[in-house]
Each structure stands twice: as structure tokens, then as C-alpha cells.
VOPA-649616 format. One line per 8 residues: their letters; for each residue x, y, z of C-alpha. Coordinates in Angstrom, 1 decimal, decimal comma, padded with zeros to 4 digits. Layout:
REM VOPA-649616
A	X/Y/Z | ...
REM end
This chain:
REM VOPA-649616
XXXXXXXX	020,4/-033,8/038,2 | 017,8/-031,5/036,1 | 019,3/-028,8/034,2 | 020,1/-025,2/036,4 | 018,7/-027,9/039,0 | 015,4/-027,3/037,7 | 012,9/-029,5/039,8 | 011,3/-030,9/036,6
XXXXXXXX	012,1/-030,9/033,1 | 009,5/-031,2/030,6 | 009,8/-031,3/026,3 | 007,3/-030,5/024,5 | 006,2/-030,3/020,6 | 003,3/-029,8/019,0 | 001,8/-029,6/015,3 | -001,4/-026,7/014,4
XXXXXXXX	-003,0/-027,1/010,9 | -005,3/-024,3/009,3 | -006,8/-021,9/006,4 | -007,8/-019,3/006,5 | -011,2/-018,8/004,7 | -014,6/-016,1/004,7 | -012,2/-012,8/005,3 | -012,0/-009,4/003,3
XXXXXXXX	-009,5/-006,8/002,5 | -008,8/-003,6/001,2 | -006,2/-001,7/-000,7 | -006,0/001,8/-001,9 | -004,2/003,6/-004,2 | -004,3/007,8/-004,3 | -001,6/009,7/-006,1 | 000,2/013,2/-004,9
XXXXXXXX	002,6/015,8/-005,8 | 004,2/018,6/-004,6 | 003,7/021,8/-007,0 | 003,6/025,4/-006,2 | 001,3/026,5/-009,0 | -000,6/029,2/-008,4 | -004,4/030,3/-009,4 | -005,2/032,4/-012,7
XXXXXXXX	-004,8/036,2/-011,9 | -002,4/038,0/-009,2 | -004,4/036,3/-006,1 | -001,3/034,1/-005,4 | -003,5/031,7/-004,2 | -002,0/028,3/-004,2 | -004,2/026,0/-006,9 | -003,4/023,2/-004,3
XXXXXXXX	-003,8/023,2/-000,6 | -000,9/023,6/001,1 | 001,1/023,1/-002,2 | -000,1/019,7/-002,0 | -002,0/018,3/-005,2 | -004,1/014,8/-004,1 | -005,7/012,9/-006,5 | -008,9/010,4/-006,1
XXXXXXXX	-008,2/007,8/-003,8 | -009,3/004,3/-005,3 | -009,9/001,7/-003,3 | -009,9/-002,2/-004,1 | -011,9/-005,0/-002,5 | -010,6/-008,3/-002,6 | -012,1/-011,8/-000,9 | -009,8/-015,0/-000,9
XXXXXXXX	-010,0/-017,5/-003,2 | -012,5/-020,2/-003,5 | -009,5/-022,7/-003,7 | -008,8/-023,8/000,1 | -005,8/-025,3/-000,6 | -004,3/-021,6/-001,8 | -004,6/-020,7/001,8 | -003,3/-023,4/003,7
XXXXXXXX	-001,3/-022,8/006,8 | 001,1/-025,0/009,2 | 002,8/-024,5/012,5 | 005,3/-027,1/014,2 | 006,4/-026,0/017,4 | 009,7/-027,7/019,7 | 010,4/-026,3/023,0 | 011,3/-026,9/026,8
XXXXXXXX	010,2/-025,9/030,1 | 012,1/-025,7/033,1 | 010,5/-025,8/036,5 | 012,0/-024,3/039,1 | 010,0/-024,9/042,3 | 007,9/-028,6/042,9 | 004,8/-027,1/042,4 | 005,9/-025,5/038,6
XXXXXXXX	005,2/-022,1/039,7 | 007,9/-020,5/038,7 | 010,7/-021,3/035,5 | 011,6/-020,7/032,0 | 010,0/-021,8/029,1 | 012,4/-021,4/025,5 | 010,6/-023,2/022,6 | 011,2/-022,5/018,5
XXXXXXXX	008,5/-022,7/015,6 | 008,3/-023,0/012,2 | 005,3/-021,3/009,8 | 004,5/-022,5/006,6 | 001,8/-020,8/004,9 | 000,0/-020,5/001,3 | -001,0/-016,5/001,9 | -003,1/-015,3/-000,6
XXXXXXXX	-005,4/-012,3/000,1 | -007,5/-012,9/-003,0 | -009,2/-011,3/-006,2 | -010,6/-007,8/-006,9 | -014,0/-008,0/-006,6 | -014,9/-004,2/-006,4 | -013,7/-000,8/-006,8 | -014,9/002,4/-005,4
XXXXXXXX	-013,7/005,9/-006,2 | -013,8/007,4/-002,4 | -012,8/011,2/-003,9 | -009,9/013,1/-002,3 | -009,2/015,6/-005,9 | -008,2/018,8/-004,5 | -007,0/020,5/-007,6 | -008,3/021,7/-011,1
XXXXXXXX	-005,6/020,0/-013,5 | -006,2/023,0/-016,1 | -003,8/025,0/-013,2 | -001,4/023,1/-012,9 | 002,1/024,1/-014,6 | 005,4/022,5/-014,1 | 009,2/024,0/-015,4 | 010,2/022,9/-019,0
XXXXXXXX	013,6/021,2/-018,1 | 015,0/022,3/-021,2 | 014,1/025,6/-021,6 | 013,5/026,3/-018,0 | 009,8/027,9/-019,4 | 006,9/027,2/-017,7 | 004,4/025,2/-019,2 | 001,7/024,9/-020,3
XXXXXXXX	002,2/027,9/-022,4 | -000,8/030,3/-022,0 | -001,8/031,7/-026,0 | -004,7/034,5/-025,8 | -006,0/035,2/-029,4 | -006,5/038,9/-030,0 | -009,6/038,8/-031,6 | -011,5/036,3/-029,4
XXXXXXXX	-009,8/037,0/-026,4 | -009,9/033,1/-026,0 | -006,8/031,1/-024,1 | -005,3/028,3/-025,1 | -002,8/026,5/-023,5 | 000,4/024,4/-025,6 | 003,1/022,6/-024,4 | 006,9/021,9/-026,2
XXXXXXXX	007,1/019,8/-029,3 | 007,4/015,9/-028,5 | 005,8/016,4/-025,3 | 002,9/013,6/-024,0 | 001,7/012,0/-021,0 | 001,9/008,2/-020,5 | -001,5/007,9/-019,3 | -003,6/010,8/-020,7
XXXXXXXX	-005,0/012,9/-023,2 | -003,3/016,6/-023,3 | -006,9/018,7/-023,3 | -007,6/022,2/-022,3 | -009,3/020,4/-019,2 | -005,5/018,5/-018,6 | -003,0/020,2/-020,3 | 000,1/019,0/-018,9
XXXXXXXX	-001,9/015,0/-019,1 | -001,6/014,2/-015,6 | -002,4/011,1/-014,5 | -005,5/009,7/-012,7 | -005,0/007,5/-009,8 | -004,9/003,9/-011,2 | -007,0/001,3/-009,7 | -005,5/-001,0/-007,2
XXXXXXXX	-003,8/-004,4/-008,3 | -006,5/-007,9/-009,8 | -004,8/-009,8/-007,3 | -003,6/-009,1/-003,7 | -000,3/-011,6/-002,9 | -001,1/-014,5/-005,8 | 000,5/-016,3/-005,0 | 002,5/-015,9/-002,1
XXXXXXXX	004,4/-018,3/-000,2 | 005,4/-017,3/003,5 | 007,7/-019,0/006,1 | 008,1/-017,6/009,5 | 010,7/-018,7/011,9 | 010,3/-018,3/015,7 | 012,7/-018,1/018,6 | 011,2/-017,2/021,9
XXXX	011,9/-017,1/025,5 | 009,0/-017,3/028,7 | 009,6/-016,6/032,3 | 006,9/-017,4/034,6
REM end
């Protein structure tokens, strides 16, 4: 007797080999913040949209590697199928897989400043945790009516300059990874169930 009296009964495997070669991809990187900083003067006119500060999006363009063997990919496949009717029209179908593969999306090969800055940094100010001031510090001199901006001893940015252009040194959006998944070994397992 076939199983659930299934007319036939029929296993079946099979095996799939590839790489995956001549493709492109993208990744972007664009920095934001939420700050309610307001223009110079009594405007109260937000210095960012919407109290949203977006930096330069950066976008990366990477192609796979040259190597074929960094981007080799297996599939092994077991199932059955159950036939219910002597023509197979009708049954069920439950088979498993397996996926080995060598993903690696490649090297940077170019990168392209796509815009997005919607601030002037010189406006930006954030709260002095210790003091609860608000810095930068404006400093007018009397006699040249010139402003200058300062910020609390032992203050510095990580990743820029403090200028009267940047005074609190915010940072620039930094360019997307060398290397996208290098490398990166994936294995997929797969349970699935057909009716037909």
C-alpha cells in the first residue's frame, strides 16, 4: 500500500552548482540628528527642516571579486511526492534543501557624494551636559563687533576640526565600507511543503 494510499510515490533528490559572477551593488551611508537649533536672530526659524539635520549621503560601488571561487554556491535538494489520483494531478509534494554558499559582494570601486546637507553646521548648538550651557558660546568683541564662537575646556570632536565654519566639529558622513561581506560564508536550510 502507498502511503495516505497515494496512487504513486515518487523520491526525488537533486544537486545545483553555481557562482555568481558580472553583478554590482550599492551601499550608502548618510548621517542624521535630531536638534532643535534655531537660526541667528529672533526668527525662530528652525536651522534644520523639520528639526531634522541630514548630512551628505555617500554612496559606495562595489563589483565582486575576480576570484570565482570567492563566490561559489551549492544546493542539494531531498524530497517526496505523493500522487493522489493515477494521472498525478493532484498530491503533496514535501522536500528539504541545503545552501552552501561563498557570498561575497565585492570591493569598493567608487564613491559618489549624492548631496542631502540640509544645515549650515556654524548653527548648530547642543546643551553642555555639565553646565547645562549651550554651546558653542557666542563672544562679540566690542570694538569689531566680530563673533566668535568657543566651546568648554577639554572639548573636541573625534572626526573634525572645531572652526568658525564647524564649531561644535560635527562629523561628515563617512564613506561606505572597502569591502561589502569579505568574506562571508552563508548556509541556508529549507523546509517546504507543495499541494498541487
Amino acid at each position: 500500500m502507498h502511503p495516505l494510499w497515494a496512487v504513486k510515490n515518487h523520491i526525488f533528490t537533486g544537486a545545483r552548482f553555481g557562482m555568481a559572477q558580472n553583478f554590482k551593488s550599492t551601499f550608502a551611508n548618510q548621517l542624521s540628528m535630531s536638534n532643535p537649533s534655531t537660526l541667528p536672530g529672533d526668527n525662530g526659524v528652525y536651522a534644520c527642516p523639520d528639526n531634522l539635520c541630514k548630512n551628505n549621503e555617500i554612496v559606495g560601488f562595489y563589483k565582486p571579486s575576480s576570484n570565482k571561487s570567492a563566490n561559489f554556491a551549492f544546493t542539494y535538494t531531498l524530497g517526496d511526492e505523493l500522487f493522489f489520483d493515477k494521472f498525478g494531478i493532484s498530491g503533496i509534494r514535501v522536500y528539504g534543501d541545503i545552501e552552501y554558499a561563498n557570498a561575497n559582494l565585492g570591493e569598493r570601486y567608487k564613491v559618489q557624494n549624492k548631496g542631502g546637507l540640509n544645515y549650515n553646521p556654524a548653527n548648530i548648538k547642543a546643551i553642555d551636559p555639565n553646565t547645562g550651557q549651550v554651546i558653542p558660546i557666542a563672544n562679540t568683541n566690542p570694538n569689531t563687533g566680530q563673533v566668535t564662537y568657543s566651546t568648554p575646556q577639554g572639548y573636541s570632536s573625534p572626526c573634525a576640526a572645531l572652526t568658525s565654519a564647524n564649531p561644535l566639529g560635527l562629523c561628515p558622513t563617512p564613506p561606505p565600507r572597502g569591502f561589502a561581506l569579505k568574506p562571508c560564508t552563508m548556509v541556508t536550510l529549507g523546509l517546504n511543503v507543495d499541494f498541487f
